[in-house]
C-alpha positions in Angstrom: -10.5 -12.7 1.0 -8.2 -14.3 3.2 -8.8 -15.0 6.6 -6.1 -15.1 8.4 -6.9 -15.3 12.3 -2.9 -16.3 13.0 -0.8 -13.5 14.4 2.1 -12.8 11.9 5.3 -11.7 12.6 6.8 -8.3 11.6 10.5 -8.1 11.6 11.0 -4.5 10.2 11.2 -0.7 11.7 8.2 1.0 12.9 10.4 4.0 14.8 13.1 5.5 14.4 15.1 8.9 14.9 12.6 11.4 17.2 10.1 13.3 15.1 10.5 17.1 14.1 7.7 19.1 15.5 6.2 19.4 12.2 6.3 15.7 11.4 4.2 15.2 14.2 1.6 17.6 13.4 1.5 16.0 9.8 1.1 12.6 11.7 -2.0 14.2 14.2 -3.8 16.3 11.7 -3.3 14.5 8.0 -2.8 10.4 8.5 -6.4 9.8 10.1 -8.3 11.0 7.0 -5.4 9.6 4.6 -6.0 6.0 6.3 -7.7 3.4 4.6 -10.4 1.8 7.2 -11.3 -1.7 7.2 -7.8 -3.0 7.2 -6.7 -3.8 10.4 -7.9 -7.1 12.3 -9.4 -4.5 14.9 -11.3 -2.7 12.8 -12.1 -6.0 10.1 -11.9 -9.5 12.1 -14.4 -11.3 9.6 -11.7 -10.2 7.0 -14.5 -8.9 4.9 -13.6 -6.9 1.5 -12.9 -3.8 1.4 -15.0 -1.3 0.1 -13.3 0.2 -3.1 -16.0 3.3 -3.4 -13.0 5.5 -2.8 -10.7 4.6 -5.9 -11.1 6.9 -9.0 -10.0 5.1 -11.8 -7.0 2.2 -12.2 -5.8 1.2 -8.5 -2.2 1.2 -8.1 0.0 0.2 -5.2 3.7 1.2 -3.9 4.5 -1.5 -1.2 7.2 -0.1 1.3 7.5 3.9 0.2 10.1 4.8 2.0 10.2 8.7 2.4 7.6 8.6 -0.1 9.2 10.6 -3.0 8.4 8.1 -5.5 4.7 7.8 -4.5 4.2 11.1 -4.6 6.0 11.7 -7.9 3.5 8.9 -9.1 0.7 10.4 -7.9 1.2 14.1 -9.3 2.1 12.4 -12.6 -1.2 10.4 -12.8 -3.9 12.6 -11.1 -6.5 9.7 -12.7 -4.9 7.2 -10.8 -5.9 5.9 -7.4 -2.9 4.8 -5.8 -2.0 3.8 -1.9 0.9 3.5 -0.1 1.7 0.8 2.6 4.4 1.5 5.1 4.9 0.8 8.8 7.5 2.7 9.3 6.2 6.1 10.9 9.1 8.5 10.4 8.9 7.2 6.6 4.9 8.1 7.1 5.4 11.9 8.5 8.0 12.3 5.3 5.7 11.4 3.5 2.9 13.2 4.8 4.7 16.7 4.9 5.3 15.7 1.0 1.5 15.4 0.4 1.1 18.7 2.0 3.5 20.6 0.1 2.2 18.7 -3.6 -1.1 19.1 -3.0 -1.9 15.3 -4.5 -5.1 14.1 -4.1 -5.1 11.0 -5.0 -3.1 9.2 -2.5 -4.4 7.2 0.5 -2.2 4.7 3.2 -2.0 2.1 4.7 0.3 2.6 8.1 1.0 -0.8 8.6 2.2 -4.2 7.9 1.0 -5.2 3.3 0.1 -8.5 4.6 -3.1 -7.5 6.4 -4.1 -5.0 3.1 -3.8 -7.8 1.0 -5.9 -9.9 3.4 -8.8 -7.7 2.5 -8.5 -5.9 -0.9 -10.8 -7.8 -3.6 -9.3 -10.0 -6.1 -8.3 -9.0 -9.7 -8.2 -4.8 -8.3 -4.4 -3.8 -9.2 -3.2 -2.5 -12.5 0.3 -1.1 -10.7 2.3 -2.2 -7.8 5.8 -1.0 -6.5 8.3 -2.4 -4.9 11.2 0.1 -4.9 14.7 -0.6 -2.7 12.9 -3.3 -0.1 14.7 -3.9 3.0 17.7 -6.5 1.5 17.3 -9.2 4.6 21.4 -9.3 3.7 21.9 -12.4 6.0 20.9 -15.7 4.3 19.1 -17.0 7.6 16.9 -14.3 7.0 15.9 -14.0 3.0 12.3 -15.3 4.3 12.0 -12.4 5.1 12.1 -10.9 1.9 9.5 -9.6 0.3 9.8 -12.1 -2.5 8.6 -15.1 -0.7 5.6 -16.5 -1.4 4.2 -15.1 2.1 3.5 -12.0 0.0 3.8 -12.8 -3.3 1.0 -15.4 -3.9 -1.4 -12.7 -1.7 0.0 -10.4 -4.2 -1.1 -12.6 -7.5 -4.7 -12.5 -6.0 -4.7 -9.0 -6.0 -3.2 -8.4 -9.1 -5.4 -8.1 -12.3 -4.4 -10.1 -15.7 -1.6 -7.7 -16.8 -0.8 -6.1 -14.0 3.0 -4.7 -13.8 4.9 -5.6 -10.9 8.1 -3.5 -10.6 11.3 -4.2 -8.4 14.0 -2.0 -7.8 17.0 -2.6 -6.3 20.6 -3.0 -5.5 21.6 -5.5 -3.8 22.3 -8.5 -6.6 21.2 -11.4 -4.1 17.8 -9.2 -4.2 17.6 -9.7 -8.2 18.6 -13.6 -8.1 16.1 -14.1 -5.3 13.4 -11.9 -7.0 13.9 -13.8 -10.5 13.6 -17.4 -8.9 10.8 -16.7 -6.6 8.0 -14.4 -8.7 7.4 -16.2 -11.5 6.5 -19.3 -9.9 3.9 -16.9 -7.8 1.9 -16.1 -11.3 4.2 -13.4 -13.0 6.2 -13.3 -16.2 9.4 -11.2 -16.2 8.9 -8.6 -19.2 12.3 -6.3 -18.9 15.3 -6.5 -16.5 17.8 -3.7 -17.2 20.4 -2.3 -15.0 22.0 1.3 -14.3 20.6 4.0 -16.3 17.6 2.4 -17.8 14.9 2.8 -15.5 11.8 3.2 -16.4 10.1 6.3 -18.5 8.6 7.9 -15.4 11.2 6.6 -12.6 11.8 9.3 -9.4 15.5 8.3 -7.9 14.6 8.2 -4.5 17.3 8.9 -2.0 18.0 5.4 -0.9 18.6 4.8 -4.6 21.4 8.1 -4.5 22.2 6.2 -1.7 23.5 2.9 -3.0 25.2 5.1 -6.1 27.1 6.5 -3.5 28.0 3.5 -2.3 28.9 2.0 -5.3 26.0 -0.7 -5.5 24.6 -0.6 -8.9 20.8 -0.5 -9.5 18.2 -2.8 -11.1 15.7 -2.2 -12.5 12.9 -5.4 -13.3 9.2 -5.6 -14.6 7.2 -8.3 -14.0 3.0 -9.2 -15.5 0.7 -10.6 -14.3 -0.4 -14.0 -15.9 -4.1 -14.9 -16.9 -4.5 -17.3 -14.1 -5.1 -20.9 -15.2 -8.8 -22.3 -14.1 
């Protein structure tokens, strides 16, 4: 495990437009027993492992779900799977949640907070599946550090991340792609399949910040990473 005793900083959204009624029920009566425990520096500070006895075959992981359409999609597609969802964001977290609710998946749990602190504590080697779908872009050079690809995340990622492992990106912002090709090989991953609009994968959801960017005339991309045996 990592132990990381250094306060991080978090540069993205945790609120934004004011809650429906209903989003904050979801939020009061369905996040507590959705949350993963163990995570958090409060509830973990020896950074111990966390106890897997909850995952139900392979272990997947969306990083960032947005208003969770995809992860749901995923989970109702692969009822064997275990999958969680990471996000801070808690207006993404109450779309999601009323989701859930209406798709009846039972397979899904969260994590409503910053990746870096789940990847702290999940065991080494215990992903077969991680997402990252339309990640905040960071457009301003000053601030691709920010990124997702960095090795911040991406070398606590290749911990995680058993032999095989597929690591997808999706985006569309083309800076996105150049920095994501330069930086995640390096961190233990070989690129298997970069294609571009209309040749997602099999089982892709277009999410709306992907209708989005069509809209807008930004062009998506679609890239698959493995993981590599890691060298001893």
């Amino acid at each position: 495990m990592t132990d990381t005793g250094a306060r991080r900083n978090f540069y993205g959204r945790i609120h934004g437009k004011t809650l429906r009624a209903s989003q904050k029920d979801y939020l009061a009566e369905d996040l507590g027993p959705l949350t993963l425990r163990g995570v958090t520096a409060a509830e973990n500070s020896a950074r111990s492992a966390l106890d897997l006895g909850f995952v139900k075959g392979p272990l997947w992981l969306e990083v960032g779900f947005g208003g969770g359409e995809h992860l749901v999609h995923m989970a109702a597609r692969n009822p064997g799977v275990t999958i969680i969802g990471a996000e801070p964001f808690v207006n993404g977290i109450a779309m999601l949640l009323g989701k859930i609710r209406g798709a009846g998946v039972t397979n899904l749990w969260l994590h409503p907070g910053d990746v870096r602190d789940l990847f702290d504590v999940l065991p080494d080697a215990c992903l077969s599946k991680v997402f990252l779908n339309y990640p905040d872009p960071w457009p301003k050079a000053r601030h691709h550090r920010r990124r997702f690809v960095t090795p911040d995340y991406l070398l606590p990622l290749a911990r995680i991340a058993a032999p095989g492992a597929e690591f997808r990106v999706a985006t569309d912002i083309p800076d996105y792609v150049r920095q994501t090709l330069e930086e995640v090989p390096p961190a233990g991953f070989d690129l298997v399949r970069e294609a571009g609009p209309g040749e997602a994968w099999e089982d892709w959801l277009s999410t709306r910040y992907e209708q989005k960017a069509l809209r807008e005339g930004r062009q998506p991309h679609y890239l698959t990473f493995r993981r590599r045996a890691p060298e001893f």
